[in-house]
One Martini backbone bead per residue (centre of mass of N, CA, C, O) as a GRO file, in nm:
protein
  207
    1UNK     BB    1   1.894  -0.022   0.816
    2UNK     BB    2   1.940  -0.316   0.943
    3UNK     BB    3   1.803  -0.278   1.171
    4UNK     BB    4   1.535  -0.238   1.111
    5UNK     BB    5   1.476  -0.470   0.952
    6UNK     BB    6   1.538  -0.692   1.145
    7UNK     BB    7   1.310  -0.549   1.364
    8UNK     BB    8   1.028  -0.468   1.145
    9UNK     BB    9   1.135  -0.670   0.907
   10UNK     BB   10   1.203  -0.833   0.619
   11UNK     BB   11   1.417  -0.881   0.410
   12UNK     BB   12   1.246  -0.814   0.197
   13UNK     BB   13   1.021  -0.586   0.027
   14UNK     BB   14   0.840  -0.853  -0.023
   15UNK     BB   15   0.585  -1.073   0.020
   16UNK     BB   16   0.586  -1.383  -0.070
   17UNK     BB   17   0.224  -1.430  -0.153
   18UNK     BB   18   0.127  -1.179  -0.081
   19UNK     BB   19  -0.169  -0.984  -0.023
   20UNK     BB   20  -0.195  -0.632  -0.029
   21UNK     BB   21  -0.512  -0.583  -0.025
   22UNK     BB   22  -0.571  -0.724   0.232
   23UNK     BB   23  -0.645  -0.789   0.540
   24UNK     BB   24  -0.469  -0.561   0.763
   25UNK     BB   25  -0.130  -0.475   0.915
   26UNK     BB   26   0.044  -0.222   0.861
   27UNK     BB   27   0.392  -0.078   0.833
   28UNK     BB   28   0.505   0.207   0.798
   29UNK     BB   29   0.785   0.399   0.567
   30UNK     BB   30   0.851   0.721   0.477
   31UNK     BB   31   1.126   0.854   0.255
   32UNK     BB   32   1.366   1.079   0.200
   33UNK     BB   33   1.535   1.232   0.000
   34UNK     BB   34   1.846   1.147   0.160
   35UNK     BB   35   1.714   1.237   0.444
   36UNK     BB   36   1.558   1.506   0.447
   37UNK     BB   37   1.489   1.784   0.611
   38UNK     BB   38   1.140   1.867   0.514
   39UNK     BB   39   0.961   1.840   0.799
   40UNK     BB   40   1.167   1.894   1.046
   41UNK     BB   41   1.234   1.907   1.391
   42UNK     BB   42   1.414   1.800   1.725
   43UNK     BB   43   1.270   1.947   2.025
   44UNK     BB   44   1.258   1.877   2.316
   45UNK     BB   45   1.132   1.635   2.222
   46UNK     BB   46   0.983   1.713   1.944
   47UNK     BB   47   0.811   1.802   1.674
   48UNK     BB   48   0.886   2.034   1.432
   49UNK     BB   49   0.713   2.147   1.200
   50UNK     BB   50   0.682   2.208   0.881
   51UNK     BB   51   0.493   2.280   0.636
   52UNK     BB   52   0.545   2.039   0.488
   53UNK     BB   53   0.481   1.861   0.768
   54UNK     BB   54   0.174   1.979   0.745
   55UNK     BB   55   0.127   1.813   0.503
   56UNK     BB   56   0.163   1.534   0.544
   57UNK     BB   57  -0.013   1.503   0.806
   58UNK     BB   58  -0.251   1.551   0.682
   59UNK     BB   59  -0.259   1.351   0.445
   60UNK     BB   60  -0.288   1.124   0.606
   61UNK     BB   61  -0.543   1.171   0.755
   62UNK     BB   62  -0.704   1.125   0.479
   63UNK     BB   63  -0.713   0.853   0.407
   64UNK     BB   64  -0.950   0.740   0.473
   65UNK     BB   65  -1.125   0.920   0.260
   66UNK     BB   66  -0.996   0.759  -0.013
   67UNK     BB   67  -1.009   0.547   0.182
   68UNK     BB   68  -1.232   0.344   0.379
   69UNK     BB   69  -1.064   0.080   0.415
   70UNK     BB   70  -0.901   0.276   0.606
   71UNK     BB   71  -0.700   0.258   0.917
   72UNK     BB   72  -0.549   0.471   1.176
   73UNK     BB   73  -0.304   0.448   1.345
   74UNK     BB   74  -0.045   0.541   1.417
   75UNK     BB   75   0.144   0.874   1.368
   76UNK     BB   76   0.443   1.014   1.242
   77UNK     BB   77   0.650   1.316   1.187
   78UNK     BB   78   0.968   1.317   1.046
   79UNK     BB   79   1.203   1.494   0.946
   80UNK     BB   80   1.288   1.223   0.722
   81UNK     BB   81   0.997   1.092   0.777
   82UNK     BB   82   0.763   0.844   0.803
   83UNK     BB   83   0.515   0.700   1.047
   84UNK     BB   84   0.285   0.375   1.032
   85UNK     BB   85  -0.028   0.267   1.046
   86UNK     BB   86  -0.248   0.018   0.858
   87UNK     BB   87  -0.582  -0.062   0.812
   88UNK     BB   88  -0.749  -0.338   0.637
   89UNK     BB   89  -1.084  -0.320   0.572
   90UNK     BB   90  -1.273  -0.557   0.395
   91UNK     BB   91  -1.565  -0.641   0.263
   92UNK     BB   92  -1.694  -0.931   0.174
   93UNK     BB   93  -1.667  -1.043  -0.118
   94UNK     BB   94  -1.865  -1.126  -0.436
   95UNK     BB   95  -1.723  -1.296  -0.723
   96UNK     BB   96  -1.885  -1.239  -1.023
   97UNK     BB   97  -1.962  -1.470  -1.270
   98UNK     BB   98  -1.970  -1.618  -1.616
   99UNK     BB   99  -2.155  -1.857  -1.712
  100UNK     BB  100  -2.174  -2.136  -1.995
  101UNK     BB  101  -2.478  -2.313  -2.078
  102UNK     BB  102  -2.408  -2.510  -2.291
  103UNK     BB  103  -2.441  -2.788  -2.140
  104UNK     BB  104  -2.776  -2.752  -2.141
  105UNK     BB  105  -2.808  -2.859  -2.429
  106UNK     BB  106  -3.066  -3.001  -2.557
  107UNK     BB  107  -2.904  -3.168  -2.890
  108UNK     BB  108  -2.871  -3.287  -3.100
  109UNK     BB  109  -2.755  -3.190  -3.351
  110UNK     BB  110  -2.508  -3.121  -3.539
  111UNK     BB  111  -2.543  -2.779  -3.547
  112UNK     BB  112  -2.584  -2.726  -3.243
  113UNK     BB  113  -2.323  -2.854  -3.153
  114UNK     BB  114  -2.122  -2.678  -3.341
  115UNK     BB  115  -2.190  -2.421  -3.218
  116UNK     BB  116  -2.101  -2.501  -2.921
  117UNK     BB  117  -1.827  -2.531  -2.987
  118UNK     BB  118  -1.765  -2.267  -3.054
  119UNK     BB  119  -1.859  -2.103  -2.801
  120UNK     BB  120  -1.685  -2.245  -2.630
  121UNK     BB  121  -1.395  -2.165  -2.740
  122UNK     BB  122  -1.442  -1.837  -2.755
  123UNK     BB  123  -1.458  -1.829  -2.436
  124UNK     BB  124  -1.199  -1.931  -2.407
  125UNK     BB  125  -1.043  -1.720  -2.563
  126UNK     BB  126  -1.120  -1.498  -2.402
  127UNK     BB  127  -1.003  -1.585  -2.111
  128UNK     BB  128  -0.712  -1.615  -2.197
  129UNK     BB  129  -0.703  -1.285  -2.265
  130UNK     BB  130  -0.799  -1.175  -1.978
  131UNK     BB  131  -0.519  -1.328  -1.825
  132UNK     BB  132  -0.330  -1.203  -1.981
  133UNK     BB  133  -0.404  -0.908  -1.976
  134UNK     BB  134  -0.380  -0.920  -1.620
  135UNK     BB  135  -0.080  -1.044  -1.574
  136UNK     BB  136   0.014  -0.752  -1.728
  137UNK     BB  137  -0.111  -0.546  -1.529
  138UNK     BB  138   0.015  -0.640  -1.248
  139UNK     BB  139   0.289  -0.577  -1.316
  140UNK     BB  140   0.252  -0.275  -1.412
  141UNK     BB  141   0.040  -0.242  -1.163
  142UNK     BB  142  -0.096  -0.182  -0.890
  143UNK     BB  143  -0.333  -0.281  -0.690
  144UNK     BB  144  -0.642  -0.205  -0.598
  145UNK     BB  145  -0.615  -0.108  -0.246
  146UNK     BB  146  -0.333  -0.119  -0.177
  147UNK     BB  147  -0.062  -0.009  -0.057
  148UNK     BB  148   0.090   0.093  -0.298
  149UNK     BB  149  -0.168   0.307  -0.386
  150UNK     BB  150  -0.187   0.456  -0.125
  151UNK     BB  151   0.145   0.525  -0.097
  152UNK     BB  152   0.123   0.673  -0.400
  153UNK     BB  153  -0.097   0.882  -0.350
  154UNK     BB  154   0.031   1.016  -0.163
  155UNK     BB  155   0.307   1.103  -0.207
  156UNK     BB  156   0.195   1.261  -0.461
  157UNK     BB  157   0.020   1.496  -0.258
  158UNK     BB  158   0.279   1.602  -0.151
  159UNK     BB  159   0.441   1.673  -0.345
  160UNK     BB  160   0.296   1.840  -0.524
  161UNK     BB  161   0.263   2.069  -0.268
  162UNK     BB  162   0.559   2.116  -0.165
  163UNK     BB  163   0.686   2.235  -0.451
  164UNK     BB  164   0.541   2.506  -0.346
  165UNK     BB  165   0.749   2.543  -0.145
  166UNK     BB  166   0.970   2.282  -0.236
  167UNK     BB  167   1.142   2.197  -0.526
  168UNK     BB  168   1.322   1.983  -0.397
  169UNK     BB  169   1.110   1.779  -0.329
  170UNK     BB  170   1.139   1.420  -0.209
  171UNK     BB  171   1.184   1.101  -0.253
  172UNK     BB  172   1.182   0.758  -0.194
  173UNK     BB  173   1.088   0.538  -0.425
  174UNK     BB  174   1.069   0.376  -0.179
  175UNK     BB  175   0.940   0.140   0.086
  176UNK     BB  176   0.816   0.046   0.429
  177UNK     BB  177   0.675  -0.276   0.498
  178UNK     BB  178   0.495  -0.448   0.781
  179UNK     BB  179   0.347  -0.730   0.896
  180UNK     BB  180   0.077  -0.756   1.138
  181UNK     BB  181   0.083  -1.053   1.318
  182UNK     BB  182   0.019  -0.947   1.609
  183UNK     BB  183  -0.072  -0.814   1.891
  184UNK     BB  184   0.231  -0.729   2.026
  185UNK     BB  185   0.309  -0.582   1.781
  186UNK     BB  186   0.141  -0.385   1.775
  187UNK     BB  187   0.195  -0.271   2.033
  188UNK     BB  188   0.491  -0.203   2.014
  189UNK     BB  189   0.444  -0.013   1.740
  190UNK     BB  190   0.266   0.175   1.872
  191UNK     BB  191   0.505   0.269   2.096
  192UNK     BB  192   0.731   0.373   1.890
  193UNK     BB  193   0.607   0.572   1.748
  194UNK     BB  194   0.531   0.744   1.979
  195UNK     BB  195   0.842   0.750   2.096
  196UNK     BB  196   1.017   0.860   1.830
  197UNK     BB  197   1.120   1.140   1.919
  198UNK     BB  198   1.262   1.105   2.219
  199UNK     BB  199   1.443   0.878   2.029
  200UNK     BB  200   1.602   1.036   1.784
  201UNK     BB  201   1.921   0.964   1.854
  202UNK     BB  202   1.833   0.628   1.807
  203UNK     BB  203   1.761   0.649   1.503
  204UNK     BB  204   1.834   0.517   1.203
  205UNK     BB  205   1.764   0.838   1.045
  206UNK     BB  206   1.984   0.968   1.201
  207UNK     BB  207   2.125   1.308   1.063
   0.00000   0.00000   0.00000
């Protein structure tokens, strides 16, 4: 585990101050619980899916009909885990904000002015509350289009399917995930992945 870390992740499980829902590529690992062979084996540098592993397959491929800013790079199944590459493309949005006009009422009025304050205020207290309850719902759930979100959902309907094929099929509750930061390190885990099989008796997972 130590090697994969060094070699193609920060020491961190997320990186501090990063929008995970932002546009760039991603490096995924999910493995299995305990590191079980549910995928299939590697017979003569080749991976031989069993029909868990050609869930699996299925399912990263459809990533993209449920997600459509999401572009598959390479992605391998092995006996005991995924990798893959997702590329998040997402076009610039622009995020409408409601304005309160009250500072353009030209009103000298006692009664108009304490309106106008009044209503500044409930604005402020409504935006206080909108902030706070914003706040805690991002503690406790993935932001909508995140790595976490699209890889909770995958995890989630191979779950969900294999466990009609074999009722122990589980996950490791957590993933790896490597933020690829220039074409030369793309290209590096473009190869990684793709000559993962042939490479199985040197890979971190294998056992």
């Amino acid at each position: 585990m130590d090697k994969f870390k060094n070699k193609y992740r920060i020491s961190s499980t997320r990186l501090q101050n990063w929008d995970y829902a932002s546009n760039g590529a991603y490096f995924i690992t999910i493995c299995t619980k305990n590191r079980e062979h549910y995928f299939g084996e590697i017979k003569n540098k080749e991976m031989q899916l069993t029909e868990t592993g050609k869930l699996a397959e299925t399912y990263w491929m459809e990533i993209p009909e449920h997600f459509p800013f999401v572009t598959l790079g390479n992605f391998v199944i092995m006996p005991n885990h995924v990798h893959g590459i997702l590329i998040i493309d997402k076009p610039t949005s622009q995020v409408k904000t409601l304005q309160c006009n009250v500072s353009t009422i030209q009103d000298n009025s006692s009664t108009t002015n304490d309106k106008a304050k009044r209503l500044q205020c409930n604005v402020s207290t409504m935006q206080d509350k909108i902030s706070t309850k914003n706040q805690q719902m991002s503690k406790i759930a993935p932001k909508a289009g995140s790595i976490s979100t699209i890889i909770r959902s995958y995890k989630s309907v191979v779950t969900k399917n294999a466990r009609k094929i074999d009722t122990n099929f589980a996950w490791q509750s957590l993933f790896h995930d490597h933020i690829i930061r220039n074409a030369k390190a793309f290209d590096n885990i473009q190869n990684y992945i793709a000559n993962n099989p042939s490479k199985w008796d040197e890979d971190t997972f294998f056992e």
